[in-house]
N, C-alpha and C positions, 0 to 999 in steps of 0.2 A: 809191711807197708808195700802196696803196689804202686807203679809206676805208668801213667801210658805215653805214648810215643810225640815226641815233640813234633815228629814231622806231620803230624797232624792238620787238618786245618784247622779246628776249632781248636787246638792245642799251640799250634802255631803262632792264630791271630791273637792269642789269650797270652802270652809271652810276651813280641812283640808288638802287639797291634795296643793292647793298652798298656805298656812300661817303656814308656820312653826311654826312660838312662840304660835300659837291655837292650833297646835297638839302637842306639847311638853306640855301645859298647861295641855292640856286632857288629856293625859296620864301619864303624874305624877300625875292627880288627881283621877284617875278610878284605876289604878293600886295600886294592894294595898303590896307598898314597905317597906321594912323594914329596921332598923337602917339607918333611913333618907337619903335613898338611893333617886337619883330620876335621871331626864334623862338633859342629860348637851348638847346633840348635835344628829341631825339626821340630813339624808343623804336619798334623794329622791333617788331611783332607775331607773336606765334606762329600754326602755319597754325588751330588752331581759334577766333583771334578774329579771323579774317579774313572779312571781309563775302562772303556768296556772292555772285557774279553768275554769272546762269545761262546769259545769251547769250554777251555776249563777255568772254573771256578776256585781252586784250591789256588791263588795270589794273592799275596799279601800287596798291594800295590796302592793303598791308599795314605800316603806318606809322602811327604815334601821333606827333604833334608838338606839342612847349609850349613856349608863347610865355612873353613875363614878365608876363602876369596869369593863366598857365594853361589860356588856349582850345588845341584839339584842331581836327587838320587831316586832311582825307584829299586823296590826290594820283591823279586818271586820268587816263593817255594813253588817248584813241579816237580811233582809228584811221577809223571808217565812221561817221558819223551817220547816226543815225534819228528818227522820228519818236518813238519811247519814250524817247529817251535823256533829254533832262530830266526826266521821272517817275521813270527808274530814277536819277540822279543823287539827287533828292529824298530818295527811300526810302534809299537807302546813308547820307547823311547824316543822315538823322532816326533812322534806326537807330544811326549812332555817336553821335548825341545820349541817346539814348536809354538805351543799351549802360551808361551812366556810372552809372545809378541802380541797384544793389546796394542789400544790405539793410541801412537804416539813413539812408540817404542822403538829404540831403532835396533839395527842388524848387530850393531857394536854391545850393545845391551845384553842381550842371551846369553844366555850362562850356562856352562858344559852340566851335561848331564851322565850321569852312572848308571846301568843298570848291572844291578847285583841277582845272578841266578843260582841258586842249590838245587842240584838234580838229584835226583833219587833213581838215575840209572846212569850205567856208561854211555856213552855217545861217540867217544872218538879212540882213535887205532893205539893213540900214543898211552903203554900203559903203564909208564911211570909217571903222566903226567895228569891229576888231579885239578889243578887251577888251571885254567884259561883265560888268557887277558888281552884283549883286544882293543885297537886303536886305529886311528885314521891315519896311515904315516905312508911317508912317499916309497914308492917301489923302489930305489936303488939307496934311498938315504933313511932307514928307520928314527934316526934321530930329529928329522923332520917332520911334525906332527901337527896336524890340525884337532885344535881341540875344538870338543862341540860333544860326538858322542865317543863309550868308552862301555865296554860288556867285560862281562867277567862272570865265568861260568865254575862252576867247583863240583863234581862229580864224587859223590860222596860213597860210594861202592870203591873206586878206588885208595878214596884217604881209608876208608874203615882197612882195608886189605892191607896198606901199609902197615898197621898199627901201633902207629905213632904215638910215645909214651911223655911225650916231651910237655911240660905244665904250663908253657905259655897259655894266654888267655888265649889267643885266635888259634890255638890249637886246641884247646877247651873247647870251645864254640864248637868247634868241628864233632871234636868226640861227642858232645851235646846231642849233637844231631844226628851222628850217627852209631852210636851204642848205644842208645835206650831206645827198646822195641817193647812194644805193647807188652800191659801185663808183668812187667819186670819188678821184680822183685828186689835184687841186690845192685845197687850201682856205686860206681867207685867214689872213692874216699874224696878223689882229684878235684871233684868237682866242689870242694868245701871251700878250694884257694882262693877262690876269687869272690866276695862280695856279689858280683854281676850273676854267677854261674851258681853260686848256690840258692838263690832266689828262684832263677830260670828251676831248677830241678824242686823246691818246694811248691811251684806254679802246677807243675805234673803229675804230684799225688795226687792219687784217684779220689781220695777224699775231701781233695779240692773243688770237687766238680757237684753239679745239682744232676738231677735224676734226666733231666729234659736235654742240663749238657750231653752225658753220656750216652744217651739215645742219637744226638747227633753226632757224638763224636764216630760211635758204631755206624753209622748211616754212612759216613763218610767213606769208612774201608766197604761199606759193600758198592759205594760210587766206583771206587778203585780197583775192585775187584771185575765189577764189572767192565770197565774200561781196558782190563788187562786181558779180558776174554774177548770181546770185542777186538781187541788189536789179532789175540792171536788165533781166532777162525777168519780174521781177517786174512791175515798171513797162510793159512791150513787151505782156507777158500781156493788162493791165487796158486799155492804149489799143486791142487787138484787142479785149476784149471790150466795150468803149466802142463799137466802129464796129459790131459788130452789133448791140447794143442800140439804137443810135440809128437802123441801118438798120426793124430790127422797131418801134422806134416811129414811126419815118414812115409805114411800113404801116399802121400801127392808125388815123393820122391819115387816111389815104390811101382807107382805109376807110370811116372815119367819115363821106368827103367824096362815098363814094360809087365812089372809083376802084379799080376790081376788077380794072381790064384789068393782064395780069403780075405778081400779085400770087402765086399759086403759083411762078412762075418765079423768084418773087425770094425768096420762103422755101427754096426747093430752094438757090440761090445762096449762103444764108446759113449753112443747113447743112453746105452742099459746107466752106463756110470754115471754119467750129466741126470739122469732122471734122478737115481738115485739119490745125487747130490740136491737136488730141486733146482736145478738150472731150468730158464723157460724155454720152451719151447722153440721160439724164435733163435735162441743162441745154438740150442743144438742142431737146428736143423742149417746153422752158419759153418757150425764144427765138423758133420757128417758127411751132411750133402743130401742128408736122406729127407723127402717128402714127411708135412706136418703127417699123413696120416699115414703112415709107415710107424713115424715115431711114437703114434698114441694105438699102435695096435701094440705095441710091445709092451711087457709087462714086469719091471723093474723088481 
């Protein structure tokens, strides 16, 4: 029996998006509530009050959840971090804080909202620390808190690296999502303990799925894949142009100092490199100094 990867999206939204009592599970156990607070009833949303995102697609965010004082949750799997992703996390949440005030409704009315994020990369320095939980609380008094919004982030590369054996359920959950990788063949026993979690895991065989699912579901990692090349010729792109900026600014230094000997040869040099790269024309001739038609007699 093969298994494919929960953190899917079509595997994800197949989990949580149609089993309620799984996502109510998960999220009274990843949320970390207090005075045994926990979530008593959600309400799937229709697709026009579903938050737009415009980047990535792979969020689960179409879900209204109430707790027993009536706060509102949103739940995204990402897949890729960036460097927007906590601002876009902000606005989606302040937007469904916000979403609640209809006409008539007063200020006292709104009800806190949660958003819940699983990252499928590191994002921060600290590396024992896995969960992030965040709150609106005063700079010198942390115990003073304005409720309203409240993030919570779980970087799942670091739980999997602990390897955390412990059977609670919101340690389940975690393992869930992070120990079953495409294709998987043997998964642990652990997952039988819970009613909630062995469901989740018979949701995942591959012989659950129709022939159309798993065309999507594959479609999805070549989304991913390519997103992850994208990021990193992104990153390749700026450290090449890094090295000729800092080549051209030696020059200027180099100049400054007086030293003129090979300094055309090193402009010629640095073009050759920019061409090479497909940099336009206009940029190189910003980098070198040298004339459009200098740069196009040269032959890369």
């Amino acid at each position: 029996m093969r298994y494919l990867d929960p953190k899917n999206d079509l595997t994800f939204k197949k989990i949580f998006g149609e089993h309620p009592n799984l996502l109510k599970s998960f999220l009274n156990e990843l949320i970390p509530f207090e005075n045994k607070e926990h979530i008593v009833s959600l309400e799937y949303l229709s697709p026009e009050m579903v938050p737009e995102i415009p980047i990535f697609k792979n969020s689960l965010v179409d879900v209204r959840c109430t707790d027993n004082r009536g706060r509102q949750f949103i739940v995204e799997m990402q897949m890729l971090w960036t460097d927007s992703f906590k601002s876009r996390v902000l606005f989606n949440a302040s937007k469904a804080y916000v979403r609640q005030a209809g006409k008539g409704i007063q200020y006292k009315g709104l009800q806190p909202v949660y958003s819940l994020n699983i990252v499928n990369e590191n994002f921060d320095n600290k590396p024992d620390t896995y969960l992030h939980h965040y709150k609106i609380v005063h700079t010198h008094d942390s115990e003073d808190i304005i409720e309203g919004l409240e993030f919570i982030f779980i970087e799942l590369p670091k739980f999997k690296a602990k390897k955390i054996s412990d059977k609670k359920l919101q340690v389940l959950w975690l393992r869930f999502l992070s120990e079953i990788e495409d294709q998987q063949e043997k998964i642990s026993p652990d997952f039988n303990l819970f009613a909630e979690t062995k469901l989740a895991v018979e949701l995942i065989q591959e012989s659950a799925f129709t022939k159309a699912e798993l065309e999507a579901y594959d479609k999805y990692w070549d989304y991913v894949s390519t997103e992850k090349t994208i990021k990193a010729d992104s990153i390749d792109h700026g450290r090449e142009l890094g090295k000729i900026e800092g080549k051209m600014e030696g020059l200027i230094v180099g100049e400054k100092k007086g030293k003129q000997e090979g300094k055309q040869e090193e402009k010629i040099l640095i073009a050759l490199i920019a061409l090479k790269k497909g940099y336009a024309i206009n940029d190189i001739i910003d980098l070198t100094g040298l004339s459009e038609k200098e740069i196009k007699n040269l032959k890369p």
